[in-house]
C-alpha positions as CSV (number, residue, x, y, z in Angstrom):
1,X,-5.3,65.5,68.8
2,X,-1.9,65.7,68.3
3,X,-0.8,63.1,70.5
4,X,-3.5,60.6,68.8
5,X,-1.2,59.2,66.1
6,X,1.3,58.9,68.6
7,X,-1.1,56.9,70.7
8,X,-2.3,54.6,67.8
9,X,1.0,54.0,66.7
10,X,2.2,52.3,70.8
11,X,-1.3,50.4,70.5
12,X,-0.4,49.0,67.2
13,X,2.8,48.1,68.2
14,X,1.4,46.8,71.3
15,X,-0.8,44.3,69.0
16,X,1.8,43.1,67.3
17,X,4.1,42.3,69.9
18,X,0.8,40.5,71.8
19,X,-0.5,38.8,68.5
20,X,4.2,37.5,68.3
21,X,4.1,36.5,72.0
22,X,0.8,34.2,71.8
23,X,2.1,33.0,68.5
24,X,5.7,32.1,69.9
25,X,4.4,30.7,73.0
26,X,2.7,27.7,70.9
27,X,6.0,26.7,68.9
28,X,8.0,27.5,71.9
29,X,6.3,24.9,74.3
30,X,8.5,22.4,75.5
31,X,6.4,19.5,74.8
32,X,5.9,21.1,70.8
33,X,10.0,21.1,70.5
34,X,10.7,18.1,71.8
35,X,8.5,16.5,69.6
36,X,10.0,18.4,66.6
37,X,13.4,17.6,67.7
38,X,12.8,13.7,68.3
39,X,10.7,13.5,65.0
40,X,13.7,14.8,63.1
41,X,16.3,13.1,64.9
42,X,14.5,9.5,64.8
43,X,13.2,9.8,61.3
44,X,15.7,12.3,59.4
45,X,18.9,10.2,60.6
46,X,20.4,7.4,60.8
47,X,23.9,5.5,62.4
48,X,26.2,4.6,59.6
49,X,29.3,2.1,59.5
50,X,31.7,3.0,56.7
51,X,33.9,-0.3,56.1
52,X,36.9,1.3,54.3
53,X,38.7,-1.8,52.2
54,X,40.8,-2.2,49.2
55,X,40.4,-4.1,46.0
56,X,41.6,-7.4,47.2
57,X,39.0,-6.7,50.4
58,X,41.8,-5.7,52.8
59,X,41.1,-3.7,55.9
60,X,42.6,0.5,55.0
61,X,44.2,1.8,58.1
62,X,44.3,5.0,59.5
63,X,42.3,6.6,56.6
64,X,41.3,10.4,56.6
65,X,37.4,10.7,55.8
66,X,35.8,13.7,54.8
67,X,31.9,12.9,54.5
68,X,30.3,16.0,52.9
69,X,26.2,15.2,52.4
70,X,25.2,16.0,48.9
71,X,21.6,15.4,48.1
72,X,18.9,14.7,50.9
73,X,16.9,11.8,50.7
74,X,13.6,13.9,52.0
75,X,12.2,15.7,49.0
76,X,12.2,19.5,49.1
77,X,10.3,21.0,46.1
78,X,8.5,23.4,44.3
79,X,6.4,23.9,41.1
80,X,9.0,24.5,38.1
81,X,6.5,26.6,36.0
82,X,8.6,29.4,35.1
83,X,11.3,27.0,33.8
84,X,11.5,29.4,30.6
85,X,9.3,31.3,31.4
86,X,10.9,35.1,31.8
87,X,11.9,37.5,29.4
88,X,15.1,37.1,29.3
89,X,17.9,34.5,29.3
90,X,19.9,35.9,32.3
91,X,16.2,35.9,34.0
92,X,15.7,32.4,33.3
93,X,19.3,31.4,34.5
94,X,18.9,33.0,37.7
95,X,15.6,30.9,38.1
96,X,17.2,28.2,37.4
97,X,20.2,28.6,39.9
98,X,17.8,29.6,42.6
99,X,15.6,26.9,42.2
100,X,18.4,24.2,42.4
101,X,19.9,26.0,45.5
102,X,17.2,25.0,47.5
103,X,15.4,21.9,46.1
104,X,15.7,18.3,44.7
105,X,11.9,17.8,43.4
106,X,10.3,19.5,40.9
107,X,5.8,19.6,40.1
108,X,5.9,19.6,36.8
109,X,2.5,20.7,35.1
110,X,0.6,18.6,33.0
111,X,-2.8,20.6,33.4
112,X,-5.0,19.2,30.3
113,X,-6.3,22.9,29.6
114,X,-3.1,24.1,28.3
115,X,-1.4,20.6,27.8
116,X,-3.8,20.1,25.2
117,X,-5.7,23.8,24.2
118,X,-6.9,22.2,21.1
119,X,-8.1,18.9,20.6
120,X,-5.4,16.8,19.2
121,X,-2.6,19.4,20.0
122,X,-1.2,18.3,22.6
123,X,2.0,20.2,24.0
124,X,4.6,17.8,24.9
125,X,7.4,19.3,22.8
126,X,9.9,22.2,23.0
127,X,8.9,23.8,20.1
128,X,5.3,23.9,21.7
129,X,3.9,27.3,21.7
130,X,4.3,28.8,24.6
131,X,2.0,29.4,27.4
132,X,2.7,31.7,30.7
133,X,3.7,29.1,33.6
134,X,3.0,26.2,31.8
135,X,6.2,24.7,29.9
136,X,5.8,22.2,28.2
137,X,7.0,18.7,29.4
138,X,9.8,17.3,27.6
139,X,12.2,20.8,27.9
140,X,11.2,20.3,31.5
141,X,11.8,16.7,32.0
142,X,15.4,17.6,29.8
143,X,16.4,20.0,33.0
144,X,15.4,17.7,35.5
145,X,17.2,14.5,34.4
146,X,20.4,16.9,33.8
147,X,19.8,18.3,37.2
148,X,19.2,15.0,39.2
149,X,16.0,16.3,39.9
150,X,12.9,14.3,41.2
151,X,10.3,15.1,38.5
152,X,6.6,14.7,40.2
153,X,3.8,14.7,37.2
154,X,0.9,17.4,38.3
155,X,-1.8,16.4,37.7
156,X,-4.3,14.1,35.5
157,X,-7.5,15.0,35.9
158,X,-8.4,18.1,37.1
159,X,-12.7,19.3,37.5
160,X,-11.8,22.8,37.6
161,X,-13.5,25.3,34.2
162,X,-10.9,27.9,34.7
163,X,-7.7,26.2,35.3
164,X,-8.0,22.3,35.0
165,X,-10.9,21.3,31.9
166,X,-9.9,22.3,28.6
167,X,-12.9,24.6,26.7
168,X,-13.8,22.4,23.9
169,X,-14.7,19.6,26.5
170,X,-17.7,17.9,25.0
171,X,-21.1,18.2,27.1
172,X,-21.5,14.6,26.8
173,X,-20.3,13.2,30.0
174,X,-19.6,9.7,28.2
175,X,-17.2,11.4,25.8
176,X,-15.6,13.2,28.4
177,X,-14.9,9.4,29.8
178,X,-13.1,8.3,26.3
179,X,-11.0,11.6,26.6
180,X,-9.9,10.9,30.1
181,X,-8.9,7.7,28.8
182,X,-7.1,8.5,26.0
183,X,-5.5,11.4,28.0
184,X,-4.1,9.0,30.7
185,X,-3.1,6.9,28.4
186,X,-0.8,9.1,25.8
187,X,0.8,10.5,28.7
188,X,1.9,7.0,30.2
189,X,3.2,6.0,27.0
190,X,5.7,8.8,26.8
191,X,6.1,9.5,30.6
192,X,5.2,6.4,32.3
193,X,8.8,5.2,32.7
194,X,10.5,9.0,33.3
195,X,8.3,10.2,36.0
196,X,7.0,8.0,38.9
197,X,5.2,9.9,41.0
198,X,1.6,11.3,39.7
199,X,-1.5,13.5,41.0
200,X,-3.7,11.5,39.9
201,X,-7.0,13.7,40.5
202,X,-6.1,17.4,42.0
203,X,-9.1,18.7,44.3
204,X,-12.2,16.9,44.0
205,X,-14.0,18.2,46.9
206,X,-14.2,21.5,45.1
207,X,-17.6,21.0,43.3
208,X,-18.3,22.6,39.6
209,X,-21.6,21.4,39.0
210,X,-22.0,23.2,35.7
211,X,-18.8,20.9,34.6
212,X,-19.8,17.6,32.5
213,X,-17.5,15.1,34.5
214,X,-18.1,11.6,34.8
215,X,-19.8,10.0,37.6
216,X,-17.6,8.8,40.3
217,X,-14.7,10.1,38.0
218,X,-12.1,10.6,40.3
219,X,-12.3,6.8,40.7
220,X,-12.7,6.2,37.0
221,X,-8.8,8.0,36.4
222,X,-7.5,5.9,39.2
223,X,-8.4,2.7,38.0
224,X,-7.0,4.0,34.2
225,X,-3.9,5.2,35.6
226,X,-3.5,1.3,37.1
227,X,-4.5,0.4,34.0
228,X,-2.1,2.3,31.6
229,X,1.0,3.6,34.1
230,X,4.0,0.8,35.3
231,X,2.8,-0.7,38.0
232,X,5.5,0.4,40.7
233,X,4.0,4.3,39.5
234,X,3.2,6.3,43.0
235,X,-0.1,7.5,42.4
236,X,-1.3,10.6,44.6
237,X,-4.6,12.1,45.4
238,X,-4.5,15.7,45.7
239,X,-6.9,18.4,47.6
240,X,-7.4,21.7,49.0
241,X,-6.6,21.5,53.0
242,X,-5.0,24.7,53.9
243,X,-7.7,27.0,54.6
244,X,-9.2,24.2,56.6
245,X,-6.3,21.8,57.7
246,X,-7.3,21.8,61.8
247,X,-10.7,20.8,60.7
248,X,-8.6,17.5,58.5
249,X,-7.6,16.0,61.8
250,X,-10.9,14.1,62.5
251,X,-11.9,10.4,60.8
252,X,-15.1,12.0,59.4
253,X,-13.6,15.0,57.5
254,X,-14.3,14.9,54.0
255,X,-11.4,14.3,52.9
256,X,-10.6,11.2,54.8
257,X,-13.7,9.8,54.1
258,X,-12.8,10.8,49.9
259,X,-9.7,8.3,50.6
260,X,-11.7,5.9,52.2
261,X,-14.3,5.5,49.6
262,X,-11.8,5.2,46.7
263,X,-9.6,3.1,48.4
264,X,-12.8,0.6,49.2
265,X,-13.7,0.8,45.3
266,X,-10.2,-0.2,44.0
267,X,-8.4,2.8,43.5
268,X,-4.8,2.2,44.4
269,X,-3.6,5.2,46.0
270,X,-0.2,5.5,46.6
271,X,0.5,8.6,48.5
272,X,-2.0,11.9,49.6
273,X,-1.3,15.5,49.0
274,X,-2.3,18.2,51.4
275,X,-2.1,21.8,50.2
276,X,-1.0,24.4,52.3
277,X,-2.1,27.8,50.7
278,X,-2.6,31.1,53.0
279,X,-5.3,32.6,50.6
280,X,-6.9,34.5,53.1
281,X,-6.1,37.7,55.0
282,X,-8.1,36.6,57.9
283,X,-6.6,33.0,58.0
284,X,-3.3,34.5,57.9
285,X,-4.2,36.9,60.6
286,X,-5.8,34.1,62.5
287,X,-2.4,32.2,62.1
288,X,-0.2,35.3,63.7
289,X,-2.4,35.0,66.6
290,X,-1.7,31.5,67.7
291,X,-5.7,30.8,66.2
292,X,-5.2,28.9,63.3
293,X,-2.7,26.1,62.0
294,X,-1.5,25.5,65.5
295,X,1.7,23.1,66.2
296,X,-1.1,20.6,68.2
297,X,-3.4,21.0,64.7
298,X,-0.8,20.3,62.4
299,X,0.3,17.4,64.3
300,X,-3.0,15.7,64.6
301,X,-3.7,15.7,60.7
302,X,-0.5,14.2,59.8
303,X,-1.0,11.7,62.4
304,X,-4.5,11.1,61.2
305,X,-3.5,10.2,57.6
306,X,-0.1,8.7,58.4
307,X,-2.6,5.6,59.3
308,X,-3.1,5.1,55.9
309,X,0.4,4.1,55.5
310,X,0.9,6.2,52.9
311,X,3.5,9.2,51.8
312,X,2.4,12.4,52.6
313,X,2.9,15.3,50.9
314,X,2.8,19.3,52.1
315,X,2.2,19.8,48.2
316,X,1.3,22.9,47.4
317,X,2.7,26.4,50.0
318,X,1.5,29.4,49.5
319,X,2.5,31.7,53.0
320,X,2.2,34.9,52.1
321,X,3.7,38.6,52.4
322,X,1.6,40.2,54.8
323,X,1.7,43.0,55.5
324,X,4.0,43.6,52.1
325,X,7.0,45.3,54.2
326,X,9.6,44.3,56.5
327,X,7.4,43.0,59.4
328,X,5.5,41.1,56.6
329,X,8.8,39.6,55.6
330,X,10.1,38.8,58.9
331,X,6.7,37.0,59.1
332,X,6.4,34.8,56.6
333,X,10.3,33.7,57.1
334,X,8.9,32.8,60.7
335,X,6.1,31.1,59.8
336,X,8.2,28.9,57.1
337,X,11.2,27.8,59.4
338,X,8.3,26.5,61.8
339,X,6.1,24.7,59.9
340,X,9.0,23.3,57.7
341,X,10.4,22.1,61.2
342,X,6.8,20.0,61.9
343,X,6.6,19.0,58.9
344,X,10.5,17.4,58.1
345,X,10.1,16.1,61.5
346,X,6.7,13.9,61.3
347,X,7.5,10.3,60.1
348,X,4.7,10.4,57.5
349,X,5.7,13.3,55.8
350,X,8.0,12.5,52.4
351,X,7.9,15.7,50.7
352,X,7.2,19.7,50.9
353,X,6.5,21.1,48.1
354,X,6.6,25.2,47.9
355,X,4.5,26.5,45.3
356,X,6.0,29.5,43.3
357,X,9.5,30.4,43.9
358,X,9.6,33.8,42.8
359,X,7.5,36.9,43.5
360,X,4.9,38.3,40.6
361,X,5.1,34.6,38.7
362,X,1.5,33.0,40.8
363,X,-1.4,32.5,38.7
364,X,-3.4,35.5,38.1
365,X,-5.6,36.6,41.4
366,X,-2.7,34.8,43.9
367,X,0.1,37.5,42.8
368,X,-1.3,39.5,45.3
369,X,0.5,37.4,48.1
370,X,3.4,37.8,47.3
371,X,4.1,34.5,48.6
372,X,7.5,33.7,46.6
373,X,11.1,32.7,48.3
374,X,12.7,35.3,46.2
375,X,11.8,38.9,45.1
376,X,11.1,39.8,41.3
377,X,14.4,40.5,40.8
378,X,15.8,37.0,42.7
379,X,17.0,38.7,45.6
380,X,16.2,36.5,48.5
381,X,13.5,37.3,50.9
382,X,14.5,36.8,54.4
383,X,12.0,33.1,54.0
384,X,14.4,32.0,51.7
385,X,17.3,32.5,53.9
386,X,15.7,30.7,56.4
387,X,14.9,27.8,54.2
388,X,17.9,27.6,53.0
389,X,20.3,27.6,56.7
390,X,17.8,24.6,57.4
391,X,18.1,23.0,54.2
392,X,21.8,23.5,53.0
393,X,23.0,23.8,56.7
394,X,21.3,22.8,59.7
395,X,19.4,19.6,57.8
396,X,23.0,18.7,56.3
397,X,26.0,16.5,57.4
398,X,29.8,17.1,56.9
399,X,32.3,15.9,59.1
400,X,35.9,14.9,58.6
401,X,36.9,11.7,60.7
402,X,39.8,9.9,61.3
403,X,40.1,6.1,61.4
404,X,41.4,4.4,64.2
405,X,43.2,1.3,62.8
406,X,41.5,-0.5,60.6
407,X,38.1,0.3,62.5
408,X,34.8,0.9,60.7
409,X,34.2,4.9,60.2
410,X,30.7,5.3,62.2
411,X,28.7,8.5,62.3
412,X,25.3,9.7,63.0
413,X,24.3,11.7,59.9
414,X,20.6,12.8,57.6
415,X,20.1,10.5,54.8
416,X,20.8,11.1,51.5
417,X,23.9,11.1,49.2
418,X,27.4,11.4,50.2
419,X,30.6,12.2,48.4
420,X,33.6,10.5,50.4
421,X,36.9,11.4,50.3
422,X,39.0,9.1,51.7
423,X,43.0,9.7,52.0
424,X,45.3,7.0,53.2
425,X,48.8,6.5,52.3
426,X,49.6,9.9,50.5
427,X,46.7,9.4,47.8
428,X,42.8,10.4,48.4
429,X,39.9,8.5,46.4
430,X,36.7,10.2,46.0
431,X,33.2,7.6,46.1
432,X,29.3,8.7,46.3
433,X,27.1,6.4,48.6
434,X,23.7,6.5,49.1
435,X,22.9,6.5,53.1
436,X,18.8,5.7,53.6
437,X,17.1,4.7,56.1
438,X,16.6,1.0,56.7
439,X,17.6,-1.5,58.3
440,X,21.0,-2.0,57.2
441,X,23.2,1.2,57.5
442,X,26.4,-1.1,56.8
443,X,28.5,0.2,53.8
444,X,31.3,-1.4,52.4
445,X,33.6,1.1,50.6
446,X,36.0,-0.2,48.1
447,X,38.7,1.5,46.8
């Protein structure tokens, strides 16, 4: 008896290191890398030619270029919910510097049940009173414009009693059709032209019957978002795959056939949303043991809907904490740098979206995850690390080059925006330029 714990505790560790082998082995295939590796190196990058001249359009000689990237063009994200949102200011400055340390993009909510908890009252301004993880959207819109942050508008309509439907929402399902209307309509007149990327409906495969919604409403907010949003406004459709994503990758999955239908019926949808939440012990479990969200999986879906020819979006992360303790930790940080890999790599894929940034912020009943980048306190958990040295360092170029002559400056470097400095002739000039991918990667620099 003595030597039992002993015992258990080699055959535990004996699982785990079984359950990490048969994991690694399926990102570690050959044939899995070089298709990560390709993806990001065909569709992340491009070859730029820097033509350096002066004001009269002169070739520079010999010039000194440092090329320092700045901002990616790829969006990494994350809801902003707790912009404000903790007790203190120091609190909320540390949110603020952590979330702008790792992303460009921001989900801003506009969830009608708290937007508008009255009828009539709707919450747009700063004064607002407050509601936990649900600022409201001007103070938020104020922080992304002054942080050059991509502002993505989350979401319209919404068929969900606890977190989505406000609780005065009249029985009367042609009422409800008016309100929808007049919802989608007040928010394109004051956000229409600041935010250009909506969810349009958020998860309407998940069934409420007891809610009085509209027949067919999901099309009904598409065809007033045409109606009442600019017409270049990216309008997404948004829905629950993450439990489920390796049953996504066939033409007759639910959801494809959801996108189909609307997409038949007029709705112009400009980009699809797949959620990527670990809300399960046994799916995350399943995961760990090369079962579930395999690299071969995860590959087939995005391959499936990239023949839409739409954006994709990884919208919504949740990968969790398990167990809560150092191997839990070292897990989830795995788990992220992989899948972030697929995903950044895939040619469909335009944005990842993480869903809450810090630990003990989720909506109550998903706390329990522990599925934040950072701990309570902000000190980073060994996922954010990872997310970062890919983000801020592996997926970023700076180089310093030297001009031969009066040659063109060419480099092989991730698109985004660059700052320039350029020193010829005992003087250096600073200039931003915005490298994307296209056809042309021929810049002229003047200075």
């Amino acid at each position: 008896m003595k030597g039992f714990p002993v015992c258990l505790m080699v055959l535990t560790c004996t699982l785990v290191q079984a359950q990490t082998s048969r994991y690694d082995s399926l990102w570690n295939d050959p044939a899995v890398e070089k298709r990560i590796q390709d993806g990001i190196e065909t569709n992340r990058k491009g070859d730029f030619t820097l033509e350096l001249v002066d004001s009269r359009g002169k070739p520079i000689r010999n010039a000194t270029v440092e090329i320092r990237q700045r901002k990616h063009a790829f969006q990494f994200g994350a809801n902003i919910f707790m912009l404000n949102g903790f007790p203190t200011e120091a609190e909320n400055r540390r949110y603020e510097a952590t979330f702008m340390s790792l992303f460009n993009t921001a989900c801003v909510p506009f969830y009608w049940k708290t937007l508008e908890p009255e009828p009539g009252n709707v919450r747009f301004a700063a004064n607002s009173t407050p509601i936990y993880r649900r600022p409201p959207p001007d103070p938020v819109l104020a922080f992304t414009r002054h942080n050059q942050l991509t502002a993505k508008g989350h979401t319209l309509v919404w068929a969900h009693p606890k977190h989505g439907t406000p609780d005065w929402l009249p029985t009367d399902t042609a009422a409800v059709k008016q309100l929808i209307t007049k919802r989608i309509r007040e928010i394109a007149g004051r956000y229409g032209t600041r935010i250009n990327t909506w969810d349009v409906v958020n998860e309407v495969l998940h069934d409420f019957p007891t809610l009085p919604m509209p027949r067919e409403y999901a099309l009904f907010a598409f065809l007033e978002a045409q109606r009442y949003f600019p017409a270049d406004t990216r309008l997404f459709i948004n829905e629950v795959t993450g439990e489920s994503w390796q049953n996504y990758h066939k033409e007759y999955s639910p959801y494809y056939l959801l996108i189909e239908n609307l997409r038949a019926k007029g709705a112009r949808i400009g980009g699809i949303g797949l959620q990527f939440h670990f809300f399960s012990e046994q799916l995350h479990e399943d995961v760990a043991n090369g079962k579930a969200m395999r690299p071969a999986g995860l590959f087939q879906a995005l391959d499936l809907y990239g023949r839409f020819g739409l954006p994709l979006h990884v919208s919504e992360i949740t990968i969790p904490t398990l167990p809560n303790n150092a191997d839990g930790l070292e897990r989830q940080a795995r788990m992220a740098r992989h899948f972030y890999r697929l995903w950044f790599s895939h040619p469909a894929v335009e944005a990842i979206i993480w869903w809450n940034v810090v630990d003990g912020t989720a909506v109550a009943g998903e706390d329990k995850w522990n599925g934040g980048l950072v701990n309570r306190d902000f000190s980073p958990k060994p996922a954010y690390t990872v997310l970062n040295e890919l983000i801020n360092h592996e997926w970023k170029t700076n180089l310093t080059l030297r001009q031969q002559d009066a040659a063109p400056v060419t480099f092989r470097g991730f698109h985004g925006e660059y700052l320039l400095k350029i020193t010829t002739g005992g003087r250096t000039v600073e200039k931003r330029v915005n490298l994307v991918k296209g056809p042309s990667h021929h810049v002229k620099v003047i200075l």
